[in-house]
C-alpha positions in Angstrom: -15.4 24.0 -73.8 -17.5 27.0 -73.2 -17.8 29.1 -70.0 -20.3 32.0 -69.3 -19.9 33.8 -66.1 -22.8 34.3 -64.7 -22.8 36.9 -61.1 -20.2 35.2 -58.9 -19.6 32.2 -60.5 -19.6 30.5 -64.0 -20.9 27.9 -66.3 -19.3 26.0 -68.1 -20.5 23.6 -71.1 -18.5 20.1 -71.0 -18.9 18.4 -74.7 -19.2 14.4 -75.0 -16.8 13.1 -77.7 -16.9 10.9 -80.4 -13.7 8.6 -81.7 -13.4 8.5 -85.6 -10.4 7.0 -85.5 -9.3 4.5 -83.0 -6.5 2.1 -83.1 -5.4 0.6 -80.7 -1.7 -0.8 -80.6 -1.0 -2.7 -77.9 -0.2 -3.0 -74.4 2.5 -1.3 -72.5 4.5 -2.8 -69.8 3.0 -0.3 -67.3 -0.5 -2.0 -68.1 -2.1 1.3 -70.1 -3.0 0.5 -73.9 -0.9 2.6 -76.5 -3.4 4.5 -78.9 -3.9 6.3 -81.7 -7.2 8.1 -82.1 -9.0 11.1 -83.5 -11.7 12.4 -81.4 -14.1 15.2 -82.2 -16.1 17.1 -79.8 -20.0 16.9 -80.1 -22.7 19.2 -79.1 -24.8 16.8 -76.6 -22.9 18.4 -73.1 -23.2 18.5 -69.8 -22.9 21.4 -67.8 -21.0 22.4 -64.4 -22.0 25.5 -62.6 -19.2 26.5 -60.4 -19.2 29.3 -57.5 -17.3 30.5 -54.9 -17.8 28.6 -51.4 -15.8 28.4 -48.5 -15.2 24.3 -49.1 -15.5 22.0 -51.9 -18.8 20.1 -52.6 -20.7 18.8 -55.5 -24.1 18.1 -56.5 -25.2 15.9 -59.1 -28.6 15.8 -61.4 -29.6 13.5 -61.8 -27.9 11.7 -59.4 -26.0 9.1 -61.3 -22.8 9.2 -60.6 -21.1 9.6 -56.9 -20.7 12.8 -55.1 -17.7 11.2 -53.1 -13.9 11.0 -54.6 -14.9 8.4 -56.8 -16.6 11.3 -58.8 -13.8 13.0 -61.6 -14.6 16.2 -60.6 -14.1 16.0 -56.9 -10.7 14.5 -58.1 -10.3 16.7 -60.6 -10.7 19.7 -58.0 -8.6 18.4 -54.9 -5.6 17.4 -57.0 -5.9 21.2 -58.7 -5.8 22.6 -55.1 -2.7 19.9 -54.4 -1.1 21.1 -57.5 -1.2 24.6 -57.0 -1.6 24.7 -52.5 -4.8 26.7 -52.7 -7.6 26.2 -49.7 -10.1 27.9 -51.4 -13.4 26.4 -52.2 -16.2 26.2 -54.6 -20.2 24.7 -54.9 -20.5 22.3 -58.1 -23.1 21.7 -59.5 -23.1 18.8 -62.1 -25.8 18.9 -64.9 -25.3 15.2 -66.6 -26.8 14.4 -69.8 -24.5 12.4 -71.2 -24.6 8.7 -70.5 -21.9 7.2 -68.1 -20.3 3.9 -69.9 -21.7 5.0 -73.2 -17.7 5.8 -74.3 -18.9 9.6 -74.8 -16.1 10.7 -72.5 -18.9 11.9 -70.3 -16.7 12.5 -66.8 -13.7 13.4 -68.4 -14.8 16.0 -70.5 -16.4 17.0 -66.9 -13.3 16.5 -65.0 -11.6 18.6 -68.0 -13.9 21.3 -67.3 -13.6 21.5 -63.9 -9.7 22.4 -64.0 -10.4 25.1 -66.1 -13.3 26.3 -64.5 -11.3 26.0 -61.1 -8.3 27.7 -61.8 -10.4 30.6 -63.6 -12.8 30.6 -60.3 -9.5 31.1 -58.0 -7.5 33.0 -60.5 -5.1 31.1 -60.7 -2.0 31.9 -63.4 -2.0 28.5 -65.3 -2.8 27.3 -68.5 -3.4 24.2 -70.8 0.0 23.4 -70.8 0.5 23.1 -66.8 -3.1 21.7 -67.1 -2.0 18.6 -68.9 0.0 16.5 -66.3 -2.8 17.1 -63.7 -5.7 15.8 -66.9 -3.6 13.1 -67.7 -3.2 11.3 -63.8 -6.9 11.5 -64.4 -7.9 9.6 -66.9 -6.5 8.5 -70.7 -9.1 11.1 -72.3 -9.1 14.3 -69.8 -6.2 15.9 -72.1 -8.0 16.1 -75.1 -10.6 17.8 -73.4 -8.7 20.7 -73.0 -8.4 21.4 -76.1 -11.6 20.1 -77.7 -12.4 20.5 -81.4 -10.8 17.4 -83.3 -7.8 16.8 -82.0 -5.0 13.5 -82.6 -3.9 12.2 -79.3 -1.4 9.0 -79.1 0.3 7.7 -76.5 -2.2 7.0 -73.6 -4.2 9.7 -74.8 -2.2 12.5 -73.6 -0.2 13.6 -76.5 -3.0 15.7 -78.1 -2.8 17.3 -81.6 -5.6 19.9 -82.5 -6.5 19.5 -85.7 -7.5 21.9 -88.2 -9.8 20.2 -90.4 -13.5 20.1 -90.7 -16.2 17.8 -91.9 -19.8 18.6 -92.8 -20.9 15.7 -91.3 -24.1 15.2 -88.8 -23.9 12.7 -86.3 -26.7 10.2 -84.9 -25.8 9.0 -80.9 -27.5 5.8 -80.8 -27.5 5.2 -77.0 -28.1 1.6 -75.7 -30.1 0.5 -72.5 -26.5 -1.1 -71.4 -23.0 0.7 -71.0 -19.7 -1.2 -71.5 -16.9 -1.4 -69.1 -13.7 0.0 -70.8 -11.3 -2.5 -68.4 -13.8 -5.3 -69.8 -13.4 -4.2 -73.8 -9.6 -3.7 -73.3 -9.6 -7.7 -72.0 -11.5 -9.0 -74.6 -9.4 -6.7 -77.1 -5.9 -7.6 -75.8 -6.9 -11.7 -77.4 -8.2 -10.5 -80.4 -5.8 -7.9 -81.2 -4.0 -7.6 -84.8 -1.1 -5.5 -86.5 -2.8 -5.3 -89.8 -2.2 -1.9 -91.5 -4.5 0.8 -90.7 -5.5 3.8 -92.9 -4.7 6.6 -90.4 -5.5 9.6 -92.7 -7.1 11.2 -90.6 -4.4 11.7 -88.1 -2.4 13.7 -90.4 -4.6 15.3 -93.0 -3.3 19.0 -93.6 -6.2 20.1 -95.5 -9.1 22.5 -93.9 -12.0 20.6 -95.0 -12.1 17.0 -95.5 -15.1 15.7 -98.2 -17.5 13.6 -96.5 -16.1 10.5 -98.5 -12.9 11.0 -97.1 -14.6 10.7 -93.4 -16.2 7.9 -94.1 -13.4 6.1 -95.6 -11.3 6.7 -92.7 -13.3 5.6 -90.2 -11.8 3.0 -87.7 -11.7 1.4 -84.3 -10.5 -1.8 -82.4 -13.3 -2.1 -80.5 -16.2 -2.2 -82.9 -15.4 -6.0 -84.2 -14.9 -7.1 -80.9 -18.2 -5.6 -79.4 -20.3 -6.5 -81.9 -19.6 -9.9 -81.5 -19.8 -10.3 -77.6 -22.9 -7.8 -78.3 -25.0 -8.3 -81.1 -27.3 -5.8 -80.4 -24.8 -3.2 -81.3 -25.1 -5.4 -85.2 -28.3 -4.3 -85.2 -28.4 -0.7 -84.5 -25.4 -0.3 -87.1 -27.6 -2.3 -89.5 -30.5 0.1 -88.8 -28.7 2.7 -89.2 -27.1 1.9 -92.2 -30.2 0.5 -94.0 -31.8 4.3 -93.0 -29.7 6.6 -94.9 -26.3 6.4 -92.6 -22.9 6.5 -94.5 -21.6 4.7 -91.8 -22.2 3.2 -88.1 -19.5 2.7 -85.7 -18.6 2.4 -81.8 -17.7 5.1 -80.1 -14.3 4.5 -77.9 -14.9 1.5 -76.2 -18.8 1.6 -76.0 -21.8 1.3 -76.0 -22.6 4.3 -77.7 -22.9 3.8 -81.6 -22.8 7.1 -84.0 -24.0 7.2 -87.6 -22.5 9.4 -89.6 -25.1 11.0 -92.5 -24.5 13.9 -95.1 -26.9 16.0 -93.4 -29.7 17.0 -91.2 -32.7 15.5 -93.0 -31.0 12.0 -93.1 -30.1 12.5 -89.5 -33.3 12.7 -88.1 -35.0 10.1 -90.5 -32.0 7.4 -88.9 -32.4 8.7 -85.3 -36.2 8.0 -85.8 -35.4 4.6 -87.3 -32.9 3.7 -84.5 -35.0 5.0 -81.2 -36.8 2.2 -80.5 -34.1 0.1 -80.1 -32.0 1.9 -77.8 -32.6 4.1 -74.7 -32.3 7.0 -76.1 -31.4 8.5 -79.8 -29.7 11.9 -79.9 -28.7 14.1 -83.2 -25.5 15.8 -82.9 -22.8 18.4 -84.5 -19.4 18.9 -84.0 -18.8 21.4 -81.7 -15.1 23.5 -81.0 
């Protein structure tokens, strides 16, 4: 994540995600899912503006999402002050462009931002690593988003391994009129899960560029089978998209966003034009660190 400081307070730029790699492994006896994913930081964002105030309070545009605890950054900010017994306050401002249920990791990469926004805001002498505990009681994806970039993460989520490896790839968010719950997908997963082998190259490449090919190769996740078939619109955006120049289509987490992964700019554009009209809203991406 980025953050400009700006007079008294500071911006700071919260990247959606996408998941080129997602297996999912099974469920644990404490009811979370054991993973196994590659995600890779994208340059569609939303932005938080943070500055110094004698309480907390947020504000949201567009309003989408709750300005009450039920909103990841007013979670994200109260257990910080918990954590560390600071009173002091800030005034949030919440820029959203990236969809909520789209599995773009939308409010965790906000949440994400906010502890590091926070802690810089109220000077407070803690980093990543005393960051992590705090990400992960917030949700399975928060911890990656301190980090950013591409990064493994297994466990929950919350082991995270950045990665040093880079693709030339451009990436084409096809967003749907409809989000997907991730409890939902998880339930419909958990009776049509499977153990059979899973190329997971991509979790432990070593190399500082991986070829296109390679990317495409390794592309995986649980969810995409499973979604397509209790949604077959998501069929026809891959099938858009792959008839348009796309290497490859696939969910992204658990939904409803599908990316298409395309050699490079020219293709991009030609798919997102192809693929607009069927979703709400078609959105050319990079990776971003």
């Amino acid at each position: 994540m980025k953050i400009d400081t700006c007079n008294a307070g500071f911006t700071v730029s919260c990247p959606a995600k996408i998941n080129l790699f997602l297996n999912v492994l099974g469920k644990r006896s404490d009811g979370y899912h054991e993973i196994e994913t590659v995600m890779q930081t994208v340059s569609l964002s939303d932005t938080l503006r943070i500055e110094p105030a004698s309480d907390l309070s947020i504000k949201v545009t567009p309003p989408i999402v709750p300005c009450d605890s039920n909103n990841l950054v007013i979670r994200a900010a109260e257990l910080l002050r918990e954590f560390t017994g600071t009173r002091l306050g800030a005034r949030i401002h919440l820029q959203k462009r990236i969809p909520v249920g789209g599995g773009l990791g939308g409010g965790s990469s906000d949440a994400a931002a906010t502890l590091v926004g926070l802690a810089k805001l109220w000077q407070l002498r803690i980093g990543k690593e005393e960051l992590l505990p705090l990400a992960t009681q917030l949700g399975a994806d928060v911890p990656f988003f301190l980090y950013g970039g591409t990064a493994a993460c297994r466990g929950i989520g919350e082991i995270v391994t950045p990665l040093e490896w880079k693709c030339n790839a451009i990436y084409v968010l096809a967003i749907p009129r409809f989000s997907l719950s991730t409890s939902l997908m998880y339930d419909k997963l958990d009776s049509n899960l499977t153990h059979a082998p899973i190329d997971s190259t991509l979790l432990y490449s070593a190399v500082s560029v991986i070829p296109f090919s390679v990317l495409i190769s390794g592309l995986h996740n649980s969810f995409d089978t499973v979604a397509s078939r209790y949604y077959s619109q998501l069929q026809d955006i891959k099938h858009v998209m792959i008839d348009n120049g796309a290497a490859a289509a696939m969910l992204s987490g658990s939904g409803s966003t599908v990316f298409g992964a395309c050699k490079d700019k020219d293709v991009a554009a030609k798919v997102a034009e192809k693929v607009s009209g069927l979703v709400e809203r078609a959105e050319v991406v990079r990776p971003v660190t």
